[in-house]
N, C-alpha and C positions, 0 to 999 in steps of 0.2 A: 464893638463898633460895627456897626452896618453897613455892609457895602453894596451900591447899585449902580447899574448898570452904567455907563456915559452917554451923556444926551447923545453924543455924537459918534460913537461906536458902530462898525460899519455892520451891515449886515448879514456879512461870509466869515464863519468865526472859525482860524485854526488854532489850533491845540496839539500840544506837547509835554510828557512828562518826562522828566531824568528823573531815572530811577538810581538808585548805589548801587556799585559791585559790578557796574560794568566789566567784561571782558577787554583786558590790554591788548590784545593781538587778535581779538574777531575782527576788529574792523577790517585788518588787510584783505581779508578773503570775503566779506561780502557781499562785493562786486558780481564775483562767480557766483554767491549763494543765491543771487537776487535774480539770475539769467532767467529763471522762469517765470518771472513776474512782470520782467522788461519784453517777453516776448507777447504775454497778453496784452500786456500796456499797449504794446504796438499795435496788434491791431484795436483793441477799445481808441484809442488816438486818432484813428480812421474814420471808425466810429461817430467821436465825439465831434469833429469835424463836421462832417455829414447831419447832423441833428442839431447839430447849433446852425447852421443853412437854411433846413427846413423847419428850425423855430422862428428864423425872423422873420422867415415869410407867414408863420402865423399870427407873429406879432403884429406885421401889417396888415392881416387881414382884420384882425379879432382883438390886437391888444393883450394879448396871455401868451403867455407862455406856457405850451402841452403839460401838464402836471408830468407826464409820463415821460415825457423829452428831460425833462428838468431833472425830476428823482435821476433819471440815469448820467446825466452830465455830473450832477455834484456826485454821484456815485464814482464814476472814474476820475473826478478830481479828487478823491477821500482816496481813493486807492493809491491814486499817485504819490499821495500827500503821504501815507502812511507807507510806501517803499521809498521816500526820499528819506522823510525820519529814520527808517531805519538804514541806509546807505548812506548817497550822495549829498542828499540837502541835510543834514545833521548828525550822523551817529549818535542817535539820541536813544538808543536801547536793544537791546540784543534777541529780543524776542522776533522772531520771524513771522511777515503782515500775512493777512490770511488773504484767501483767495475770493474774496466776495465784495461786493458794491456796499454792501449792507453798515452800516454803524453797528460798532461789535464794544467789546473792553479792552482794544489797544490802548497803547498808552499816546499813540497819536489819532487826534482825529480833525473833519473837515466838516465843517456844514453852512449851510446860506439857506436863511429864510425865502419861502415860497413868495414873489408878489402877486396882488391878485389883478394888477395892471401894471401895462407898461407903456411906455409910449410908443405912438408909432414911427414918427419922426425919428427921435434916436437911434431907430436901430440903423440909421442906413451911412450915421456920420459917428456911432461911438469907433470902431474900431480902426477907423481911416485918418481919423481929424483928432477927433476930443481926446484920446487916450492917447496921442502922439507924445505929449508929454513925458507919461508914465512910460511909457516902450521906449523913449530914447535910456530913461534910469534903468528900466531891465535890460536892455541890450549892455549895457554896463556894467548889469552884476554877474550876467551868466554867459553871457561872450566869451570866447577861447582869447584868453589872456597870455597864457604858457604854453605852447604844445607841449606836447607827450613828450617824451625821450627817443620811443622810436616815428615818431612823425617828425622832429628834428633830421634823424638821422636819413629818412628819406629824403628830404626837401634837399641834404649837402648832396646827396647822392644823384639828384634828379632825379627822383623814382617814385614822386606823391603822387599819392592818388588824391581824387578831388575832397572825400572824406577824410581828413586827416585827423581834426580833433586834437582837443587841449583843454588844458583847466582853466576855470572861470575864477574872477575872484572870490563867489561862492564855495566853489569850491575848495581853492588853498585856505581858507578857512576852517571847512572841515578838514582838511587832511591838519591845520595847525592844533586842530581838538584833539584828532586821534595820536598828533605825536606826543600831545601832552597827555594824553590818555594811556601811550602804551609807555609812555618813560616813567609819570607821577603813578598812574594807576587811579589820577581823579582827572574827571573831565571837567575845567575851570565853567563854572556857574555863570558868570558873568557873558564869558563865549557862548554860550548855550542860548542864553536870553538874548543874544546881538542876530544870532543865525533864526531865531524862531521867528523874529523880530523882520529882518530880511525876507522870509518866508512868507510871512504873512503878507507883507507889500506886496509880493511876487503873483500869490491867490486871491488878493484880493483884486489886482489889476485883470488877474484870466473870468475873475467873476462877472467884471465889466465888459469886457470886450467880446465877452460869450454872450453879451446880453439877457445876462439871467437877472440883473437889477441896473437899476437906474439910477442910483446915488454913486456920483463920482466916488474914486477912493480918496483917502486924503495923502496928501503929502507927508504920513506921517511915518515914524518906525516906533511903531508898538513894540517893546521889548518884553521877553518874559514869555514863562510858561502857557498863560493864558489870555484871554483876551483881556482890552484894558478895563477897569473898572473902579469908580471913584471909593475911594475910602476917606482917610480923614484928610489928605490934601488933593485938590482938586487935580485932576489926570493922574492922579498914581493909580498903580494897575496893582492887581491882587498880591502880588510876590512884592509891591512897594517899588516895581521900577516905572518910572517916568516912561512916558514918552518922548520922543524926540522929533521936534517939528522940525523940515528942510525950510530954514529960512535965513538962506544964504550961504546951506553947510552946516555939516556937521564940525558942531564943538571941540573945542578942545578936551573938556570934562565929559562929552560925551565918548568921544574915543578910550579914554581913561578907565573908561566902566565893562568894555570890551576884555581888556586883556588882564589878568589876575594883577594884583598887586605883588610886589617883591616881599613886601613884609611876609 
């Protein structure tokens, strides 16, 4: 059977593979393993800041976007992309992400087609107006839901600092993978494709708003390892999982596809 592309398929494609034989108990320590990764991040996020500024204003000039600006923005979104897979946004494989912008043979990766126009008008109401939408649903997924345990303990104490931090519901997600990961020693499949699926909304929305394209994202939750792609029924994606359009919420049987079965 042949499979091709979806007419409507966006054009910032992330990727994700779970591999077997995951480690039960790497994921606790991660966190610590990743610190050297979160301090580049920091400053590339500076960086990335900064250049997406002085791309709009080439966009207003010129209508393009710097080839050179661009390589480097999807570069520290691939980076980020590929230390969230392996921490925060997934525990999706135990190999440690390398230190470079570059597209390599991780098992996670990020990328978004070059346009060779843009408009100019957009750039000055996607990130304020139009994407308001979509930023109210990420404020939703990665907002401090939970604080920590010791940012609770400050706040009874009086003694928070203005940084206190807590988990998102992104996040008790992944920590619900890894408990089912360090108890079963399988990370349920279904969970995997819900978070990649999340993920991808998440990048596809900073694609927009960074003005690196100009097709809205859709309201959709692409599930599954890869991007979606038609096979023998219309929207099923390569691994056979549907998509899930927001239209009025999420289902009943889409939540169902979320958490392993009892059987």
């Amino acid at each position: 059977m042949t499979t091709r592309p979806r007419s409507d398929a966006y054009p910032a494609r992330l990727t994700g593979r779970l591999p077997s034989g995951l480690s039960r108990w790497l994921w606790l320590v991660k966190m610590f393993l990743a610190v050297p990764h979160f301090i580049v991040l920091a400053a590339l996020g500076v960086a990335f800041v900064s250049t997406t500024v002085f791309a709009g204003f080439a966009i207003l000039i010129t209508g393009r976007y710097p080839r050179a600006l661009f390589d480097f923005n999807v570069g520290v979104m691939r980076w980020n992309w590929r230390v969230g897979f392996y921490v925060y946004a997934a525990l999706g494989t135990d190999r440690y992400p390398p230190f470079t912008l570059a597209r390599t043979d991780y098992p996670a990766d990020f990328d978004v087609e070059y346009p060779e126009h843009l408009s100019r008008g957009l750039v000055v109401i996607k990130f304020w107006l139009l994407a308001l939408p979509h930023l109210a649903v990420v404020a939703l997924i990665v907002a401090d839901l939970l604080l920590y345990p010791w940012a609770g303990a400050a706040v009874r104490t009086a003694t928070a600092a203005p940084a206190l931090g807590g988990y998102s519901i992104l996040n008790l997600l992944v920590v619900l993978a890894g408990t089912f990961l360090l108890i079963t020693g399988v990370y349920p499949r279904p969970l995997f494709d819900f978070l990649l699926g999340i993920n991808r909304w998440l990048y596809r929305v900073v694609t927009y708003v960074a003005l690196m394209r100009d097709e809205y994202p859709p309201f959709r939750l692409d599930m599954g390892a890869t991007e979606p792609a038609l096979t023998g029924a219309a929207g099923a994606g390569e691994d056979g999982t549907a998509p899930l359009e927001l239209r009025g919420g999420i289902t009943g049987s889409a939540v169902s596809r979320v958490l392993p079965s009892s059987s």
